[in-house]
N, C-alpha and C positions, 0 to 999 in steps of 0.2 A: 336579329341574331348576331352573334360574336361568334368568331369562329379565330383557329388558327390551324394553319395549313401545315401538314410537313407531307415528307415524301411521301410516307405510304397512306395515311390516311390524316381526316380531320378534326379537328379535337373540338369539341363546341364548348363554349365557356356559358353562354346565356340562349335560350333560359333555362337548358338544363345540362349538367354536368355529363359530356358522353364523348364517345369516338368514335365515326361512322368511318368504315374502308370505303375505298374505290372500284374495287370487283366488281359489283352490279352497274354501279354510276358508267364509269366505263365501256361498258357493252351495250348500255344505253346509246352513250355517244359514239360510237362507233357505227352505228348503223344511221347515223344524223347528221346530216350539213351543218359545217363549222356556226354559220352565222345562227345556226338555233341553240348552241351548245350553251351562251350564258342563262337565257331560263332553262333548260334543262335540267343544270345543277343547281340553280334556287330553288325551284320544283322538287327535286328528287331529297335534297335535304330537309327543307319545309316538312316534304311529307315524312321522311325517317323522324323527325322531331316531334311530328304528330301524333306517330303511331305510341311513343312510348310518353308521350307529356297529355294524350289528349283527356275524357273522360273517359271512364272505366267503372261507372256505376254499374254497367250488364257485366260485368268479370265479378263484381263484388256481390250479385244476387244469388238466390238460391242455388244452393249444391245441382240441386238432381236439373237444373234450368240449366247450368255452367256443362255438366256431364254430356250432353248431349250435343253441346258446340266444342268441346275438347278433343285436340288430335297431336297425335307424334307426331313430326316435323322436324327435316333438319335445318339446319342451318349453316352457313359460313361465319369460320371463326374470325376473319376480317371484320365483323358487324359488331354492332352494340350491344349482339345479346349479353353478351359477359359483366355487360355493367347491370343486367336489371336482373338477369336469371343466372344465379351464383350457381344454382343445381343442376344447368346444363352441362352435359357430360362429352368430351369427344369420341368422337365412334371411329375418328381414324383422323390424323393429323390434318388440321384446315377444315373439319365439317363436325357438328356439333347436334346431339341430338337435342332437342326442346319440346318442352305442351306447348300448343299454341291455341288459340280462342281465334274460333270464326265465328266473323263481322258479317252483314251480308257487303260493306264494300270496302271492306280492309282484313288483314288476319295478324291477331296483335300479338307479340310471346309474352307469356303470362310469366309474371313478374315473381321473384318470390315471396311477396305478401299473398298473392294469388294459390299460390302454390299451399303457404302455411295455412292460410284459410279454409281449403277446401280438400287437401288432404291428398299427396302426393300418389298414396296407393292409387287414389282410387281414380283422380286425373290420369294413370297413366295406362289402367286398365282401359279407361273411355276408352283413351285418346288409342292407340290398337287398336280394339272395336270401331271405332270412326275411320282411322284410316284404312282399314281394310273395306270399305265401305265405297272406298273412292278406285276400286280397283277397275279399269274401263271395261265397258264389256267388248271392244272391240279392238286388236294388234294387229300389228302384220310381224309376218313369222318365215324367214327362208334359213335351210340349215342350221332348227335346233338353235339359232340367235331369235331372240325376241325383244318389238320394239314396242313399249307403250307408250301412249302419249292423252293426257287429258286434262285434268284440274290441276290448279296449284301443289296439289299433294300427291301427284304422280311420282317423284321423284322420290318422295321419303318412302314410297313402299319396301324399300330394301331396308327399313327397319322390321319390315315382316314378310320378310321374303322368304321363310318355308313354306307359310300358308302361301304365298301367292305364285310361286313354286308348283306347289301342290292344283291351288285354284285353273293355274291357266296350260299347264302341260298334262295334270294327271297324275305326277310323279309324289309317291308321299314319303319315299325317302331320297336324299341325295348325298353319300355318305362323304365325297368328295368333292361337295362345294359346290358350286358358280361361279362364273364370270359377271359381275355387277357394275356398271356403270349408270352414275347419276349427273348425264349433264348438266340438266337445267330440272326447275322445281315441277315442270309440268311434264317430265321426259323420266323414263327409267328403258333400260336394255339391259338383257342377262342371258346368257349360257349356261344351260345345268351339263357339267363335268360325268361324265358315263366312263364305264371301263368297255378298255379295248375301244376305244374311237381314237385310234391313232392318225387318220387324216382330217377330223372332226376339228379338236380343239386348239392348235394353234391358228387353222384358218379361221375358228371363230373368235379366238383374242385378235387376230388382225380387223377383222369386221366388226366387233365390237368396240376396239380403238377410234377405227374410223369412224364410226357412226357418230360414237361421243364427241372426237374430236371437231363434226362439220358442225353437230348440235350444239353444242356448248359454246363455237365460235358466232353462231345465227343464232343466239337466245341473248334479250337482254336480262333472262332470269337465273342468271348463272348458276352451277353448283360445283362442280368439277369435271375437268379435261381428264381425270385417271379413269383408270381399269382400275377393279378389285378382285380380291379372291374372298370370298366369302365363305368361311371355316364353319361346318356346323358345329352343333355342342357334340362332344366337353369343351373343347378347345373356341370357338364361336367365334365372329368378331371380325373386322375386315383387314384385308393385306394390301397393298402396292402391287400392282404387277407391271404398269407400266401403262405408258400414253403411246397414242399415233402423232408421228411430226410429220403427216402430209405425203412422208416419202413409205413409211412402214412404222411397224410397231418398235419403241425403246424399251426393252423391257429390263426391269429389274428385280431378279427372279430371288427369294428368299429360299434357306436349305429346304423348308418342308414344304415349298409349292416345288422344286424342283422334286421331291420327292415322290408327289403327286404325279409330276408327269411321266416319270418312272414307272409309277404303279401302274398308271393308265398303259403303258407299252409306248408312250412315246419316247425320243432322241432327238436330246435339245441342247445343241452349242455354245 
């Protein structure tokens, strides 16, 4: 390999043109004794270089073969996806939705020759169908906060989070949102937002913070240290609301989630 290092991530020059971030590498090393830390990063590069330069003949077989290992997935926009999958879209500043293709021992993001190949509709319809498929059948659940934890594609379930909303609470409308946090790729936590739960929803953004914050910090599978507000349709789409720094919640509240908490009957300073 050839590589060149800057601050925030590294640029590989041979054998393939790319830029892997430090987020994941990072939390890797973190949980690891210094003297193991230089295979670590050979390793973890190694294999990032793999995933996107290896073979890829099962990505290029039959449609309806590809369709049934196709799933939504997010990603970090620190990562290389940007260099191989132009079509990935941001779903909220730093996290990236993608198709992604399971391997039985790797999960590779499908590339956009992958994507023109087999036809973006219809990958992305799978890929929903698939993931909702990975919903656990088991949570733990205290005050209305709920914590999943399972497969690699735990996290991305808040790409279909009404159905899973709906799947694990019962609730099939929620006209004001959720509380969404995606620590790590095998971890999702969320709050559905009720009227008149005036002592409900700030102590659930406080325990939603934290949970994310200890998860995200003890995962070397990173995805995000935030809170979100997850806006249903028309409006859709996710917001900021802020992180736990250990002592309590930072929040940074946007006019129309303050508005929300308004509605709700809460009073927020």
């Amino acid at each position: 390999m050839r590589v060149v290092v800057h601050s925030d991530h590294v640029e590989v020059i041979h054998p393939e043109p790319l830029e892997l971030g430090f987020e994941s590498l990072s939390a890797t090393l973190a949980s690891a004794p210094a003297g193991q830390w230089p295979d670590l990063v050979d390793d973890h590069f190694r294999r990032a270089i793999a995933l996107v330069t290896g073979d890829s003949s099962d990505v290029e077989g039959p449609t309806e073969v590809v369709l049934q290992r196709t799933y939504l997935r997010l990603a970090t926009s620190d990562s290389s996806v940007s260099e191989v999958a132009s079509y990935a879209d941001e779903i909220t500043p730093g996290l990236l939705r993608v198709l992604a293709f399971d391997r039985p021992d790797s999960i590779m993001i499908m590339r956009d020759e992958d994507v023109e190949r087999h036809g973006f509709d219809r990958l992305y319809d799978a890929g929903m169908e698939n993931l909702a498929g990975e919903l656990p059948e088991e949570y733990l659940e205290a005050d209305g906060v709920y914590y999943l934890q399972g497969s690699d594609y735990v996290g991305s379930l808040v790409l279909v989070i009404p159905w899973v909303i709906e799947a694990v609470t019962g609730v099939a409308d929620a006209p004001h949102g959720a509380l969404v946090a995606m620590p790590a790729r095998d971890q999702f936590v969320f709050h559905v937002l009720r009227d008149r739960d005036t002592a409900g929803v700030l102590a659930a953004l406080d325990e939603v913070g934290r949970i994310t914050a200890e998860c995200h910090a003890n995962s070397a599978y990173q995805l995000s240290p935030r809170v979100y507000w997850w806006r249903p349709m028309p409006v859709g789409g996710l917001e900021t609301v802020g992180h736990h720094d250990g002592a309590g919640m930072v929040t940074y509240y946007s006019d129309d989630f303050e508005d929300v908490l308004f509605t709700l009957g809460l009073q927020h300073s």
